[in-house]
Structures are given as C-alpha cells and as structure tokens.
mmCIF file of the C-alpha atoms, coordinates in Angstrom:
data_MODEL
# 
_entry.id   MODEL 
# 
loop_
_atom_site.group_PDB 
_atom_site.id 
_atom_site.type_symbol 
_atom_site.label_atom_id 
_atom_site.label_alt_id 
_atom_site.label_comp_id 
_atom_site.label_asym_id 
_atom_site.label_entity_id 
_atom_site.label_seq_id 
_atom_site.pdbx_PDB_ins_code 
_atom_site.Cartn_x 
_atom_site.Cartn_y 
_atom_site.Cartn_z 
_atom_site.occupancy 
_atom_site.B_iso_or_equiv 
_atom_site.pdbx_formal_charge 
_atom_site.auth_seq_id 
_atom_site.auth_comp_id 
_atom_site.auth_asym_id 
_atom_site.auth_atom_id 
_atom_site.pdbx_PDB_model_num 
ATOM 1   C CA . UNK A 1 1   ? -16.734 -132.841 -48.430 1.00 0.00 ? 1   UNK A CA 1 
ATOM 2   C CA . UNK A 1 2   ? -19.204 -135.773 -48.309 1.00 0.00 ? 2   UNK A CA 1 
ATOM 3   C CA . UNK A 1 3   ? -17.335 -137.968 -46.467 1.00 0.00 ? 3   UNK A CA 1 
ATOM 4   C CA . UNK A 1 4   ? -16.567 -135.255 -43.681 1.00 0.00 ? 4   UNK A CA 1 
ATOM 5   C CA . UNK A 1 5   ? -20.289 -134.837 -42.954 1.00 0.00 ? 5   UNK A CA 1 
ATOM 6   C CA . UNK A 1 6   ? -20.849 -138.400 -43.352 1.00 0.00 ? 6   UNK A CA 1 
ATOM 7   C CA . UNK A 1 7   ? -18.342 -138.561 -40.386 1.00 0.00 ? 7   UNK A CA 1 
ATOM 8   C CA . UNK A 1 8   ? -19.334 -135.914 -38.206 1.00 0.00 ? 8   UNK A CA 1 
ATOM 9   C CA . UNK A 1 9   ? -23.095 -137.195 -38.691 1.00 0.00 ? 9   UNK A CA 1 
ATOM 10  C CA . UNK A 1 10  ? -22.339 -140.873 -37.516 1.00 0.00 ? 10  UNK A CA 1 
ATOM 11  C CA . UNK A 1 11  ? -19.921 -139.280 -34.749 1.00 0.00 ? 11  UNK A CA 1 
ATOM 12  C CA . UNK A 1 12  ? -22.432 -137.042 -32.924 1.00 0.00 ? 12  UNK A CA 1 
ATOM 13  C CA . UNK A 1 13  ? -24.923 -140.547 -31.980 1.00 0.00 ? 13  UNK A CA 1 
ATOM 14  C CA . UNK A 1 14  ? -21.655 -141.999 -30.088 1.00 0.00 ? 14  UNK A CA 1 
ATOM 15  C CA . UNK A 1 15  ? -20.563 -139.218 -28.604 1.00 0.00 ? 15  UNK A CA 1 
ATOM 16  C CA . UNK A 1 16  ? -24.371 -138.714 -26.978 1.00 0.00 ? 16  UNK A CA 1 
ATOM 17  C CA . UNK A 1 17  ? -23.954 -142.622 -25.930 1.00 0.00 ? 17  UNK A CA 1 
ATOM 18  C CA . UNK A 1 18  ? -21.220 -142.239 -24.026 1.00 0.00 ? 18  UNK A CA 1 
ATOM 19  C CA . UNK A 1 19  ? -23.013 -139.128 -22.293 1.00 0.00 ? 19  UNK A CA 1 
ATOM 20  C CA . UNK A 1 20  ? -26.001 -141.380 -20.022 1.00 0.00 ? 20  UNK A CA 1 
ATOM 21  C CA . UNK A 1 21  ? -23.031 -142.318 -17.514 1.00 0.00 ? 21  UNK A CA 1 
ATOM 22  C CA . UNK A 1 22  ? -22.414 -139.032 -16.004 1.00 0.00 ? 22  UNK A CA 1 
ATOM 23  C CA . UNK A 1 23  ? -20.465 -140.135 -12.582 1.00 0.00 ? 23  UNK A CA 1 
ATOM 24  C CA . UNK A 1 24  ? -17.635 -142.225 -14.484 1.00 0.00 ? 24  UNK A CA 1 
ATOM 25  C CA . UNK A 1 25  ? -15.321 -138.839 -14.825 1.00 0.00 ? 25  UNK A CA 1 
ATOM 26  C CA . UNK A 1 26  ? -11.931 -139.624 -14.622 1.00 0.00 ? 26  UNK A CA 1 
ATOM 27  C CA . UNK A 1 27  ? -10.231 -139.038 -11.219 1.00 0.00 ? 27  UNK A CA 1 
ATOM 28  C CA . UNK A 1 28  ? -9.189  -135.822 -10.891 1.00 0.00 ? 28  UNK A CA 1 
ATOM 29  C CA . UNK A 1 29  ? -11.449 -133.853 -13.024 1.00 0.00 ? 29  UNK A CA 1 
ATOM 30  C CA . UNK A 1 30  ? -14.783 -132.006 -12.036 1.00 0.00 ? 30  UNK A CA 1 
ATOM 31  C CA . UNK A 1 31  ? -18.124 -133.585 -13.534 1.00 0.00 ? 31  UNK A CA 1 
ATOM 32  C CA . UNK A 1 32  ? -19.423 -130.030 -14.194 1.00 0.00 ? 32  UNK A CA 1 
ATOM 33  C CA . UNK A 1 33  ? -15.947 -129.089 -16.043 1.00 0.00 ? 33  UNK A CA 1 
ATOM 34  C CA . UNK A 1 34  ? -16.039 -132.043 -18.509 1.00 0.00 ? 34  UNK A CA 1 
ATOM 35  C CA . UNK A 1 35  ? -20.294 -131.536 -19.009 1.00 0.00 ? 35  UNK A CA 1 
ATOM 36  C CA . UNK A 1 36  ? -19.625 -127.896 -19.733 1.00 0.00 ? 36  UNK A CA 1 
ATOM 37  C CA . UNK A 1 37  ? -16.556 -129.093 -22.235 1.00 0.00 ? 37  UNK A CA 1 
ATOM 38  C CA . UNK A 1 38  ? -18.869 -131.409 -23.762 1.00 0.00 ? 38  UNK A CA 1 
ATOM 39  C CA . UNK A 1 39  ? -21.684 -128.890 -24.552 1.00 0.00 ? 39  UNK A CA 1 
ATOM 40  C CA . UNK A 1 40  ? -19.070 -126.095 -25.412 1.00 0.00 ? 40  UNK A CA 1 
ATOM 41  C CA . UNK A 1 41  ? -17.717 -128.855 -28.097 1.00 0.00 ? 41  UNK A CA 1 
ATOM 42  C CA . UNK A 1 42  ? -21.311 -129.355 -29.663 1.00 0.00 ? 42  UNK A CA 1 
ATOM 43  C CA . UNK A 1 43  ? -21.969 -126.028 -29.794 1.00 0.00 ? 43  UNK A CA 1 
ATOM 44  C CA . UNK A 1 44  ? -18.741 -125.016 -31.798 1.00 0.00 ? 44  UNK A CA 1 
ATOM 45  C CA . UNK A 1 45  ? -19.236 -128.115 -34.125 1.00 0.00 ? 45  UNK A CA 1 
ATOM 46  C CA . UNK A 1 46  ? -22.634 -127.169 -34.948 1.00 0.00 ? 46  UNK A CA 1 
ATOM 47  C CA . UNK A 1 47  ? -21.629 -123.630 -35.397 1.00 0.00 ? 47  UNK A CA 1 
ATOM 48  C CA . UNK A 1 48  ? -18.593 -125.179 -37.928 1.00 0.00 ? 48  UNK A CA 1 
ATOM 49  C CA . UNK A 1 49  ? -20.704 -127.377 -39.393 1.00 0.00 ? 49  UNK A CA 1 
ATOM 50  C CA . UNK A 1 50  ? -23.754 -124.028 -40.134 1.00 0.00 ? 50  UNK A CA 1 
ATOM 51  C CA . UNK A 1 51  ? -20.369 -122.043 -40.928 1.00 0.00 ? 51  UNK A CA 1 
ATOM 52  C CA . UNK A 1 52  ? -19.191 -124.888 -43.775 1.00 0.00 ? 52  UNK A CA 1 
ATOM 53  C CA . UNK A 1 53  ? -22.519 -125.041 -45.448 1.00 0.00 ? 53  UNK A CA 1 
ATOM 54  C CA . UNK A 1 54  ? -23.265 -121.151 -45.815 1.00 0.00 ? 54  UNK A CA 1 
ATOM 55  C CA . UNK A 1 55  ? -20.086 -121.365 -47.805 1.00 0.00 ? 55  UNK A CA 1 
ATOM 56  C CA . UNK A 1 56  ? -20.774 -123.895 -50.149 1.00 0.00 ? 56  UNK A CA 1 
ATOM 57  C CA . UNK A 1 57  ? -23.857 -122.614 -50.586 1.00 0.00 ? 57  UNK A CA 1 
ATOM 58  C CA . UNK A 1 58  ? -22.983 -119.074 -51.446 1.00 0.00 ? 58  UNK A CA 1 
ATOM 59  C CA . UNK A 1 59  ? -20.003 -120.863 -53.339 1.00 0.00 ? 59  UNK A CA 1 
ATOM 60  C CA . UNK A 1 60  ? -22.741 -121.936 -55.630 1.00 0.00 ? 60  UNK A CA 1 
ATOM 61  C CA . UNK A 1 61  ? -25.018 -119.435 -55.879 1.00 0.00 ? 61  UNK A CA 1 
ATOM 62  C CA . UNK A 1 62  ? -21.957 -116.617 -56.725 1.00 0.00 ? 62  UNK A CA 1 
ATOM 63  C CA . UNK A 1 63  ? -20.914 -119.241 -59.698 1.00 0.00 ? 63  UNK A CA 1 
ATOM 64  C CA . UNK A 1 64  ? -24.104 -119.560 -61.109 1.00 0.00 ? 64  UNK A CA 1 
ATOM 65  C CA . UNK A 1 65  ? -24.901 -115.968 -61.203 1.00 0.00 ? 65  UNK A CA 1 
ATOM 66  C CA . UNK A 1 66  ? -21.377 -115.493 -62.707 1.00 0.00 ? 66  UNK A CA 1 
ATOM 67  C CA . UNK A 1 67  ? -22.071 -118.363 -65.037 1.00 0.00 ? 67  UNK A CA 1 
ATOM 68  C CA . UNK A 1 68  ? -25.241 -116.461 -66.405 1.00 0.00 ? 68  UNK A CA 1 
ATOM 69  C CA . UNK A 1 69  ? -23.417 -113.342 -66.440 1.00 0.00 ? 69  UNK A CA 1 
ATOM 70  C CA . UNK A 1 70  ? -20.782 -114.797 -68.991 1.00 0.00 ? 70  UNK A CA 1 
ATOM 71  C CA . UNK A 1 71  ? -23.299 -116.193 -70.497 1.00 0.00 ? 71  UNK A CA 1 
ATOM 72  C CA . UNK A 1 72  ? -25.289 -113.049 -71.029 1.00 0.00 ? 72  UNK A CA 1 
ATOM 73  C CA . UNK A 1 73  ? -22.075 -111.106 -71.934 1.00 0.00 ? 73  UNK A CA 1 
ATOM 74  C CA . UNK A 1 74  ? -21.251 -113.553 -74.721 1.00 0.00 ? 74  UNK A CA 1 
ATOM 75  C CA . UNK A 1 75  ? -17.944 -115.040 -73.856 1.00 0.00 ? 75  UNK A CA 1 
ATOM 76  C CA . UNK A 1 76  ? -16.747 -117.959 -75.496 1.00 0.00 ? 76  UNK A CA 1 
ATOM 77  C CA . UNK A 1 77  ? -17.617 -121.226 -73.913 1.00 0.00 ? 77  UNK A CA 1 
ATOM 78  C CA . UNK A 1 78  ? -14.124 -122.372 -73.142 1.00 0.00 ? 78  UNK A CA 1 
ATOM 79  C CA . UNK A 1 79  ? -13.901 -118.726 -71.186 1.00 0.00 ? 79  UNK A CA 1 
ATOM 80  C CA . UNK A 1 80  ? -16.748 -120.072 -69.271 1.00 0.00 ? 80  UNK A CA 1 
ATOM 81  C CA . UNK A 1 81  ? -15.331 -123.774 -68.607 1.00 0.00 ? 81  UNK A CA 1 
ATOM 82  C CA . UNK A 1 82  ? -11.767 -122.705 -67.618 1.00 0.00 ? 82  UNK A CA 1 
ATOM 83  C CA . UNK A 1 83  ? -13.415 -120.000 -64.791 1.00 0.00 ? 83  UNK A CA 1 
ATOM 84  C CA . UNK A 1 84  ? -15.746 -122.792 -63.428 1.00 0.00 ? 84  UNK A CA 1 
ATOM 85  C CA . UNK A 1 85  ? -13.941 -125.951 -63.800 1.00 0.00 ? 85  UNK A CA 1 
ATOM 86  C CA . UNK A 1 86  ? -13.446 -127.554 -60.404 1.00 0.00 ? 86  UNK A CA 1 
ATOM 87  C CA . UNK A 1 87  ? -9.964  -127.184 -58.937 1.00 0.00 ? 87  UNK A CA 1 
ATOM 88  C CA . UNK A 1 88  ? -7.554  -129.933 -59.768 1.00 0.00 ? 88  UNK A CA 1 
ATOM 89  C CA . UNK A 1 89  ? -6.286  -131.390 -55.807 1.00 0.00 ? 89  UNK A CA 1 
ATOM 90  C CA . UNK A 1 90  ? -2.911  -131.680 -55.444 1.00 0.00 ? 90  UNK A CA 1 
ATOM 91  C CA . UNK A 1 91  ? -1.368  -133.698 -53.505 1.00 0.00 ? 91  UNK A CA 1 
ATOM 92  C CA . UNK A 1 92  ? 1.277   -132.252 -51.191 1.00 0.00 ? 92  UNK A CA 1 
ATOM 93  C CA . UNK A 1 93  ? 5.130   -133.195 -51.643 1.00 0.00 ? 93  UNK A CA 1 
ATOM 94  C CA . UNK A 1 94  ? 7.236   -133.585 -49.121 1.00 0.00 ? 94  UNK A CA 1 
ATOM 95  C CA . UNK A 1 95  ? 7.079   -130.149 -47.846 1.00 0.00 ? 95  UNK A CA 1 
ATOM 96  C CA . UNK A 1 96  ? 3.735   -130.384 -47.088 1.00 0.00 ? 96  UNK A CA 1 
ATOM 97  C CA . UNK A 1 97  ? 4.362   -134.033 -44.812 1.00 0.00 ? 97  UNK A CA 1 
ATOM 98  C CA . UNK A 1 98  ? 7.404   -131.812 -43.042 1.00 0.00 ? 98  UNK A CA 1 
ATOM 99  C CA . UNK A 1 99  ? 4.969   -129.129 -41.664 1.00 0.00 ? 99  UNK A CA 1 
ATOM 100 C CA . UNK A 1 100 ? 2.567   -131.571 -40.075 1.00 0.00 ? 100 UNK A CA 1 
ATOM 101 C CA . UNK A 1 101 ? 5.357   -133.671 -38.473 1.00 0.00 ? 101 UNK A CA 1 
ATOM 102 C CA . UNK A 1 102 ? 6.754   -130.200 -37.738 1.00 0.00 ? 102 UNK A CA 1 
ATOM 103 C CA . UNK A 1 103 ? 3.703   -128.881 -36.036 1.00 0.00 ? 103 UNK A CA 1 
ATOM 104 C CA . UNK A 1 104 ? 2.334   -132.022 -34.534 1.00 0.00 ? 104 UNK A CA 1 
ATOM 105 C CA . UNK A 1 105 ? 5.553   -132.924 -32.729 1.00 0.00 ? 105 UNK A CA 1 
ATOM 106 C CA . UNK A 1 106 ? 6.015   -129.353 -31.841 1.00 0.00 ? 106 UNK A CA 1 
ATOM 107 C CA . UNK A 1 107 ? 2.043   -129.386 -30.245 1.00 0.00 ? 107 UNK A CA 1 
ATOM 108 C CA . UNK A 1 108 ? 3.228   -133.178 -28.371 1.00 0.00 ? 108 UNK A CA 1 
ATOM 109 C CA . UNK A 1 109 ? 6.267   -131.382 -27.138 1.00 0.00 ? 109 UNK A CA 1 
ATOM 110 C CA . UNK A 1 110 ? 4.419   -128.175 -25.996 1.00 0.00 ? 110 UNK A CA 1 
ATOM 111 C CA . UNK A 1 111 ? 1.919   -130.639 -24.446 1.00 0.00 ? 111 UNK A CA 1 
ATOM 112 C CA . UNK A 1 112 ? 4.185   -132.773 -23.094 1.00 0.00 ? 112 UNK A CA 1 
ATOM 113 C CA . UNK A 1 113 ? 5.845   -129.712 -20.972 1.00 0.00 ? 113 UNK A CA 1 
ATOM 114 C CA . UNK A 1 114 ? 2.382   -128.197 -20.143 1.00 0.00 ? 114 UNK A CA 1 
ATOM 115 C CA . UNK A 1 115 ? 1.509   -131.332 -18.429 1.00 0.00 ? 115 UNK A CA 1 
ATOM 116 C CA . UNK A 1 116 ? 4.878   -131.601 -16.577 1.00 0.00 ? 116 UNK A CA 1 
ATOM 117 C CA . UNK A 1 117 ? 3.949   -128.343 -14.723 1.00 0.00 ? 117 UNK A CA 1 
ATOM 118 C CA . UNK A 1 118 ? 0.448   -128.135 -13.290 1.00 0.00 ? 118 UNK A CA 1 
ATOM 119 C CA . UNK A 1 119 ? -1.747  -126.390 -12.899 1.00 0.00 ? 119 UNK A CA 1 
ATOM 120 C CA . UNK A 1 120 ? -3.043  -126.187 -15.923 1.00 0.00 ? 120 UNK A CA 1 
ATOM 121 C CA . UNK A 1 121 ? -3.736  -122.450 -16.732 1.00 0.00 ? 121 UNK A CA 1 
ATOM 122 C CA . UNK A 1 122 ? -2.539  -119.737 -18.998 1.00 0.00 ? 122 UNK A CA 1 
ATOM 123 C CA . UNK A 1 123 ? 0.975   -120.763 -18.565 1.00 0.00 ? 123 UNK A CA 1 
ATOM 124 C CA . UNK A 1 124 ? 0.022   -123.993 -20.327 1.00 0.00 ? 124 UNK A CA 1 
ATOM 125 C CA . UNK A 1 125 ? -1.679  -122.021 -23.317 1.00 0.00 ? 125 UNK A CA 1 
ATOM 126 C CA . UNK A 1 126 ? 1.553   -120.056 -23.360 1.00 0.00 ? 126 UNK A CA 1 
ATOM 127 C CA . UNK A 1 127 ? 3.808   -122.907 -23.346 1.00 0.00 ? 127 UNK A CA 1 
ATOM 128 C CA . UNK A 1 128 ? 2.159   -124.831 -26.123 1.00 0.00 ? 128 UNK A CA 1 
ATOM 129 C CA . UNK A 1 129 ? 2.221   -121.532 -28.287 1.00 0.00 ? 129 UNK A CA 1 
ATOM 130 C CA . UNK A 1 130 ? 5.563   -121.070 -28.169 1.00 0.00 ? 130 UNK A CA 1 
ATOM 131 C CA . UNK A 1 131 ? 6.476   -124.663 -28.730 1.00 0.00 ? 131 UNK A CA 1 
ATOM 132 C CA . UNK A 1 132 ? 4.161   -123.968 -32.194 1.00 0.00 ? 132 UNK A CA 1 
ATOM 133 C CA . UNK A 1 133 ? 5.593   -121.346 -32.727 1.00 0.00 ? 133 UNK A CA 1 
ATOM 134 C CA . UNK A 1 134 ? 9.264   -122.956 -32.683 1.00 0.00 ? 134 UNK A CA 1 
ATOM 135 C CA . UNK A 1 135 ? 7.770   -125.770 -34.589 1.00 0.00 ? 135 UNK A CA 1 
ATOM 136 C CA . UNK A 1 136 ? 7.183   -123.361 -37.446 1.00 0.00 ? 136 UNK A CA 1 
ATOM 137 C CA . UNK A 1 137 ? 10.090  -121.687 -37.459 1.00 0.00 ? 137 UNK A CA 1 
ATOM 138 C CA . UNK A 1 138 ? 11.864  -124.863 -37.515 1.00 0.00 ? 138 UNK A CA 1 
ATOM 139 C CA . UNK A 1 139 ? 9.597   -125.484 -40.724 1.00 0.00 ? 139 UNK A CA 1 
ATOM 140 C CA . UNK A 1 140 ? 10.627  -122.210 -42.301 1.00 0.00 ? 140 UNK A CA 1 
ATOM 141 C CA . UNK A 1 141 ? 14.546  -122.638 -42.010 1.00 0.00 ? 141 UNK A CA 1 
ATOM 142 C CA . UNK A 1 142 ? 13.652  -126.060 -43.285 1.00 0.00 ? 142 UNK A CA 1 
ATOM 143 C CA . UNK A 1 143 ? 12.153  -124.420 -46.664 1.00 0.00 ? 143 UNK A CA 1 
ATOM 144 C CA . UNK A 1 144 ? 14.933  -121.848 -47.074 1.00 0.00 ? 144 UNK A CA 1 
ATOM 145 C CA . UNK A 1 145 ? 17.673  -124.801 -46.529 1.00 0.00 ? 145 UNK A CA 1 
ATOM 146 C CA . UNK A 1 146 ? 15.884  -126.972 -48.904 1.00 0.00 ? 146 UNK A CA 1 
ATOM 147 C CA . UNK A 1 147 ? 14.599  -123.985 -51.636 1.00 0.00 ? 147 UNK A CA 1 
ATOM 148 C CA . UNK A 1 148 ? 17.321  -123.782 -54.604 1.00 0.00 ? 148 UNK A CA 1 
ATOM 149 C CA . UNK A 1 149 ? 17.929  -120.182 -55.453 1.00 0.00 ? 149 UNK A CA 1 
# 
C-alpha cells in the first residue's frame, strides 16, 4: 500500500513537467481535448487517492473499536488474534495469470478494432466492451474445462 503512494507521489511531479510545453500535441489531436484529459485524470486520481485513504482509515478505526469491544466482552485472546490478524496474500495460480492475459489481449484486440474504424465515438466504447466481454467468457469456459468435478 506504501509503495503505491510512494509511486503515485513521485509520478504526479513528472507528469506536471511534461505539462509547461503546451503546443507539442501530437498531430491530429486538439490542445484543449488533451488539457481537459489531463485535468479530468488529476482530478479522478486525487479523488482515488481521498477514496483509498478514507478506507484504510475507517479500516482502522472499525478494528480498534471491535478490538476494545472483545476486549470488554471478555473473549479469549486467541478469539481476538485470529479476528484481527492481517490477511495472509496469496499468490494467484495459474488461473489468476489466464484472466489477465485473457482480458488484456481481449482490451488490445477491442482496441486494436476501435482504432481500425474512426471516428472514435461510442461505437469504439462499444466495440472494446464486447471484445471484454468475449475475453471473459473465453476465461469462464476456460475454468469449467479446466475445474475437475
């Protein structure tokens, strides 16, 4: 969780940096377009970034007040430790690797065709949706293949 603020913290300098050269938009794109992307982008990763640390902080303050609840209560102190020990990461099998190629080559492919047909509009959107969508229902015949019964 550290790391990922680290990262958005020493990404948001750069990504002003690049901002003083206004005119060098790449051919074929407005200015005003990619300036109103840009501020629509730091306004959703703030709002993210607020959103991720109201729920780590109300993460902690709805443990501790359960932790002096227990406490009150008199349960036994391995109650207590096995309701608030920190989750245990696992790290995902092969499954797990199958959705992301699944989805990611399903997203190039959807992009790939949305690109092929300008312009770029709701038909795009719609195109790249679907392609998702048959990306994850490629994923779920995988699973019920691959399940034993």
């Amino acid at each position: 969780m550290k790391k990922s603020f680290f990262l958005l913290a020493l990404s948001l300098p750069v990504g002003r940096a690049h901002a003083q050269a206004p005119s060098q938009v790449p051919a074929g794109l407005d200015a005003a377009m990619v300036n109103e992307l840009r501020h629509n982008f730091f306004v959703l990763a703030l709002f993210v970034l607020l959103a991720v640390v109201a729920v780590v902080i109300l993460k902690l303050l709805l443990d501790n007040r359960l932790k002096k609840r227990l406490i009150e209560v008199g349960a036994p102190e391995s109650t207590i430790a096995l309701l608030l020990a920190p989750r245990e990461r696992r790290k995902p099998g092969a499954a797990g690797l199958v959705k992301w190629i699944a989805l990611l080559t399903a997203a190039g492919v959807g992009l790939t065709v949305g690109a092929l047909y300008p312009p770029w509009g709701v038909h795009s959107v719609i195109i790249l949706a679907f392609s998702l969508a048959l990306g994850l229902t490629g994923y779920y015949f995988f699973l019920k293949r691959s399940t034993p019964e």
